[in-house]
Structures are given as C-alpha cells and as structure tokens.
PyMOL commands that place a pseudoatom at each C-alpha (Angstrom):
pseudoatom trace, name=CA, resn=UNK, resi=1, chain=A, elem=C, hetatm=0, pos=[96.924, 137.767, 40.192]
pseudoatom trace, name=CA, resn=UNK, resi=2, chain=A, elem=C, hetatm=0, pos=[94.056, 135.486, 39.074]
pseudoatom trace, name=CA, resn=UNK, resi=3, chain=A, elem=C, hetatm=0, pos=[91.937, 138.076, 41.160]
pseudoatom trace, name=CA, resn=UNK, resi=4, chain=A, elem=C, hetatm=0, pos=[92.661, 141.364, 38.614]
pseudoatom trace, name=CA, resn=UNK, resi=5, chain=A, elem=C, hetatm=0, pos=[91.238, 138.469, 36.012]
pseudoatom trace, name=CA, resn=UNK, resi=6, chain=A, elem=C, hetatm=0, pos=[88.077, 137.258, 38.164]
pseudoatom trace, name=CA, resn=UNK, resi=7, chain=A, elem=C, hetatm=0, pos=[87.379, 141.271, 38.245]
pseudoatom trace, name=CA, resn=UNK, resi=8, chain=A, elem=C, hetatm=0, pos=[87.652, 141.836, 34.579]
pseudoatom trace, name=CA, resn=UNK, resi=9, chain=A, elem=C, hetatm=0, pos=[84.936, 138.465, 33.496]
pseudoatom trace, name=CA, resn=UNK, resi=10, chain=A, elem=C, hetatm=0, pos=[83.050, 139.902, 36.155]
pseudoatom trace, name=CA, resn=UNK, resi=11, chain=A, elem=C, hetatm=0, pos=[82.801, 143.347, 34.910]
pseudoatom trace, name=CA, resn=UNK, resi=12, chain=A, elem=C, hetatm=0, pos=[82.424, 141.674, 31.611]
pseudoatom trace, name=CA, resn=UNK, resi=13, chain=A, elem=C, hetatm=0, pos=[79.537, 139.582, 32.285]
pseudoatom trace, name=CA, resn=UNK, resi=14, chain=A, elem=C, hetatm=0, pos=[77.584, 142.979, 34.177]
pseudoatom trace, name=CA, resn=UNK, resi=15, chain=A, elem=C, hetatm=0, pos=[78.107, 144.572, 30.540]
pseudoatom trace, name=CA, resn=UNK, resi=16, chain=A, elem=C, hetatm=0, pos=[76.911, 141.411, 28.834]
pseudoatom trace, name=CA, resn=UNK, resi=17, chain=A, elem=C, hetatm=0, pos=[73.020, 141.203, 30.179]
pseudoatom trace, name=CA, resn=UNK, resi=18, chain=A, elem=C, hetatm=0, pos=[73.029, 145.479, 28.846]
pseudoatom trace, name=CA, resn=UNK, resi=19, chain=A, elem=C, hetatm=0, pos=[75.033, 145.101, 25.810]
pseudoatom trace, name=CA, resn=UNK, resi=20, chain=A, elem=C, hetatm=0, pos=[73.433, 145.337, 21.813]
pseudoatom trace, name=CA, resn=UNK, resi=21, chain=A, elem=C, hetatm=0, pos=[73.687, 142.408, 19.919]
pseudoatom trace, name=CA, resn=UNK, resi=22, chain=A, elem=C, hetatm=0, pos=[76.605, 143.553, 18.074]
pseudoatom trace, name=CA, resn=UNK, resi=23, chain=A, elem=C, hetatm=0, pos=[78.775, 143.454, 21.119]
pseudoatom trace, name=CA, resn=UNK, resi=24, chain=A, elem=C, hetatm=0, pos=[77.339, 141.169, 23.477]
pseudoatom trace, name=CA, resn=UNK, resi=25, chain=A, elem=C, hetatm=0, pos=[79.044, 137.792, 21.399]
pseudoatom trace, name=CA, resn=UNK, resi=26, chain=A, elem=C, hetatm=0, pos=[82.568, 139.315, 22.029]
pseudoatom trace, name=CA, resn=UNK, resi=27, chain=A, elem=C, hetatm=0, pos=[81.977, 140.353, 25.696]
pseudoatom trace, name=CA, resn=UNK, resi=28, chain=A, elem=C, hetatm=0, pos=[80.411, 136.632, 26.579]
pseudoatom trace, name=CA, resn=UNK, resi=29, chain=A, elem=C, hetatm=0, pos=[83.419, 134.912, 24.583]
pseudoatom trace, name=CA, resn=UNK, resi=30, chain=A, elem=C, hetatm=0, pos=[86.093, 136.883, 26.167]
pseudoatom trace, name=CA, resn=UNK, resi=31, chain=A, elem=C, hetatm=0, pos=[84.702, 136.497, 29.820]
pseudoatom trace, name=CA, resn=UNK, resi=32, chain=A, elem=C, hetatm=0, pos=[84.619, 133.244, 28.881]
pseudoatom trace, name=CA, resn=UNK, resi=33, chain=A, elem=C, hetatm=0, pos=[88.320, 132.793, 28.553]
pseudoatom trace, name=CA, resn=UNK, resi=34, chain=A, elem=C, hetatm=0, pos=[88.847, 134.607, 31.355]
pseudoatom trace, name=CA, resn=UNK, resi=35, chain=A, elem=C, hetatm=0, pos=[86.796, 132.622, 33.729]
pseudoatom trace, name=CA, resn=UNK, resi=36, chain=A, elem=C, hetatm=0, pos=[89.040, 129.349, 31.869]
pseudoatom trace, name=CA, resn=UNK, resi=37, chain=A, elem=C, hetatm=0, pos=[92.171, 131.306, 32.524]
pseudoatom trace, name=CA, resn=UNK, resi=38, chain=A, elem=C, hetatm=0, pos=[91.595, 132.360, 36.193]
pseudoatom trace, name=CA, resn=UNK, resi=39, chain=A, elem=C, hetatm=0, pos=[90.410, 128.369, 37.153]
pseudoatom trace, name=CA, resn=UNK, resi=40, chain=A, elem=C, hetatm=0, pos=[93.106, 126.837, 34.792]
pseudoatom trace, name=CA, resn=UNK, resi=41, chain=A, elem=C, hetatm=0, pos=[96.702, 126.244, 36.112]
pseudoatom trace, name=CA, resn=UNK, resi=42, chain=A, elem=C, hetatm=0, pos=[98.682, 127.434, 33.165]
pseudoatom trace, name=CA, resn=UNK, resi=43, chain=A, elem=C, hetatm=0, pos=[99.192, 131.478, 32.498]
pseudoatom trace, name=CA, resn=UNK, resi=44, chain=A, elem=C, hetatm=0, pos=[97.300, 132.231, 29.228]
pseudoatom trace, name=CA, resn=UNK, resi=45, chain=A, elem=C, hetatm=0, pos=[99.919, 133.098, 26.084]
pseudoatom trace, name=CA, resn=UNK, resi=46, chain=A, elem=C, hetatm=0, pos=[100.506, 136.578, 25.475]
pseudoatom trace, name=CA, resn=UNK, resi=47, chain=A, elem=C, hetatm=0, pos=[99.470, 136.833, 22.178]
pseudoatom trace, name=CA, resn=UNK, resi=48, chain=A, elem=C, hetatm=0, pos=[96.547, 134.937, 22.592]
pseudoatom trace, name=CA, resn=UNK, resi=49, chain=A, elem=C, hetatm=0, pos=[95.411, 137.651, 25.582]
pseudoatom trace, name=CA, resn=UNK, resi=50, chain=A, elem=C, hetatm=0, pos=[96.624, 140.383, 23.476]
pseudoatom trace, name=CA, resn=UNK, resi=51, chain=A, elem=C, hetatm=0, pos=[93.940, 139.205, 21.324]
pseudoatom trace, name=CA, resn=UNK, resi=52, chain=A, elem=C, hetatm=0, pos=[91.163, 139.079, 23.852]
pseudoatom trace, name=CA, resn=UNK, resi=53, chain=A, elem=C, hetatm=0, pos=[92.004, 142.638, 24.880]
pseudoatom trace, name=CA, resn=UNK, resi=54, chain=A, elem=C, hetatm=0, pos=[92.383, 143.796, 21.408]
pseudoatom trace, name=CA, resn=UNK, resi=55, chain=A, elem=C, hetatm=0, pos=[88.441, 142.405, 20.754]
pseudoatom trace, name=CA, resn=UNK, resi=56, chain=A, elem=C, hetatm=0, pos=[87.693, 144.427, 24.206]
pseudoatom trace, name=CA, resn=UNK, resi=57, chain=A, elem=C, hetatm=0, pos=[88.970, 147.555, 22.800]
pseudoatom trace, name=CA, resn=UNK, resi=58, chain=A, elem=C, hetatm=0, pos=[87.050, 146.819, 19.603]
pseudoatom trace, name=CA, resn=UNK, resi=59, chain=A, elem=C, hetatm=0, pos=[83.963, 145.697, 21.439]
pseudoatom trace, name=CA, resn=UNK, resi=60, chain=A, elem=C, hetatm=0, pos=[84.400, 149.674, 24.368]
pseudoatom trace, name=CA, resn=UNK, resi=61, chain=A, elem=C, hetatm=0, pos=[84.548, 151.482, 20.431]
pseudoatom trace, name=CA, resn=UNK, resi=62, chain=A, elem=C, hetatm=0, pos=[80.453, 150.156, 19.530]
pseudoatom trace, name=CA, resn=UNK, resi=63, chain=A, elem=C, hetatm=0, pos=[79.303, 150.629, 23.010]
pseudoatom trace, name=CA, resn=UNK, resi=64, chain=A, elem=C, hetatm=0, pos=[77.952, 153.294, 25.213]
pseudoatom trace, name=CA, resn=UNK, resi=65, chain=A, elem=C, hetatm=0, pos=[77.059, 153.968, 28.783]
pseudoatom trace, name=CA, resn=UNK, resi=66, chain=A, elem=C, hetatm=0, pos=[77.646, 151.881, 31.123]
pseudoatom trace, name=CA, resn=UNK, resi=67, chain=A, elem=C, hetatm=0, pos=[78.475, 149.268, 28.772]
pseudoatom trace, name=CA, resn=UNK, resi=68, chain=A, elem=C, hetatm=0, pos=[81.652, 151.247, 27.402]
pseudoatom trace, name=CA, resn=UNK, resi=69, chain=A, elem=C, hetatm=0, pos=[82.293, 152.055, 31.542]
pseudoatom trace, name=CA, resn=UNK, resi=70, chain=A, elem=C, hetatm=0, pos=[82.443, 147.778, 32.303]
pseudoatom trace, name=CA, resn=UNK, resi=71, chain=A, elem=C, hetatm=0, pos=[84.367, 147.422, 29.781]
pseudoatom trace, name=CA, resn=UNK, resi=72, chain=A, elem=C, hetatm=0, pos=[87.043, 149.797, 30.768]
pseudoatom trace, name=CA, resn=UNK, resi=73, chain=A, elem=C, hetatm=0, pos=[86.915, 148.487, 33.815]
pseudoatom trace, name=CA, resn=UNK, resi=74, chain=A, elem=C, hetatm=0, pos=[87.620, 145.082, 32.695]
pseudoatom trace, name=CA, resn=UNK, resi=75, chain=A, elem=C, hetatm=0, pos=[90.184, 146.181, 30.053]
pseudoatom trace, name=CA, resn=UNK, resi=76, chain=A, elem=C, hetatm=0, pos=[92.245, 148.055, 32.992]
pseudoatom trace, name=CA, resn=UNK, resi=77, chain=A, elem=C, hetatm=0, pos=[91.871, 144.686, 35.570]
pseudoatom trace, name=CA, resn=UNK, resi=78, chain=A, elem=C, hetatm=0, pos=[92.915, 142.592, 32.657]
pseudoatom trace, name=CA, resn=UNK, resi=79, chain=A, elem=C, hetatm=0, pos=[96.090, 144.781, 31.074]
pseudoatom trace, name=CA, resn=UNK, resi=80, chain=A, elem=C, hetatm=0, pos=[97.108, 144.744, 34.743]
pseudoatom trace, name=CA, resn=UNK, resi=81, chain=A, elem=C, hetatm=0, pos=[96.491, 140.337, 34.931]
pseudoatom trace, name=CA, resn=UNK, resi=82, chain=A, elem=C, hetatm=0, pos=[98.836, 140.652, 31.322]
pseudoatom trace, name=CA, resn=UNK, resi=83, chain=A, elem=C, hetatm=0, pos=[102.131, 143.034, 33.182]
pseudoatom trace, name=CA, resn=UNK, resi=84, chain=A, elem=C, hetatm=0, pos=[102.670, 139.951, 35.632]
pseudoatom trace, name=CA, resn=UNK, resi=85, chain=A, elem=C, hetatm=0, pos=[102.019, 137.254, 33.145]
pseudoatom trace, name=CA, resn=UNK, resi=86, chain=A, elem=C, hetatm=0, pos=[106.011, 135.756, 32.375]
pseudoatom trace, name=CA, resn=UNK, resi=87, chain=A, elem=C, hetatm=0, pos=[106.717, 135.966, 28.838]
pseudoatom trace, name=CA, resn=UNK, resi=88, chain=A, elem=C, hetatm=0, pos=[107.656, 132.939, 27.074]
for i in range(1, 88): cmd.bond("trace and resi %d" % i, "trace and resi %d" % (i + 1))
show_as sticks, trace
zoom trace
C-alpha cells in the first residue's frame, strides 16, 4: 500500500520543479508527508490525510498543464493509499 503513496510524492515532487510560486509550497509540504508516511510505521490519521488531499485539490484548482496532470495523478494514487487506511 505504501507503494500507491511513494507514487503520489513522486508525482508530486515532478510537479514541484514546474509549479508557480503560489503552488509549489503546498506540493513540496504535502510530498513531504507523504515521503514521512510511506517510511514511517504508523498509518497516517484520516483526517489529517483528508487534509493533505484537500490542499492537493486546492493546489490542481491554481495550476495548469502538466502541473494540474501530476497532481491528479498523485491525488488518484493517494485517495486510493486513504480506501485501505483502517479507520480509527
């Protein structure tokens, strides 16, 4: 499952060296809690990564070309890392 995650901070780092300023802070942060998540031992809390893919879907809504396209990429590998997370 950790793999669906590695996929999404990858895409998310790809859309981070082409993304404007205004975007680039929330794609870097949230890869970064990904690549914590996927090397940590402990499944992340659902609301917490609700939250991360709530700033993706924020972040895909200012950007364009392939930007917007990495990000759906990485929003789709990470909603599917979130339906086998347990709930608490």
């Amino acid at each position: 499952m950790t793999q669906k995650l590695r996929q999404a901070r990858s895409e998310l780092e790809d859309a981070v060296e082409r993304a404007d300023d205004d975007v680039r802070d929330d794609l870097r942060e949230t890869a970064a809690a990904f690549a914590e998540y996927a090397s940590d031992d402990t499944d992340p809390d659902h609301a917490v990564f609700d939250d991360h893919l709530n700033t993706l879907r924020q972040a895909r809504e200012r950007a364009t070309g392939d930007v917007e396209a990495r990000i759906d990429r990485a929003l789709e590998r990470a909603e599917e890392y979130r339906e086998g997370l347990e709930q608490a």
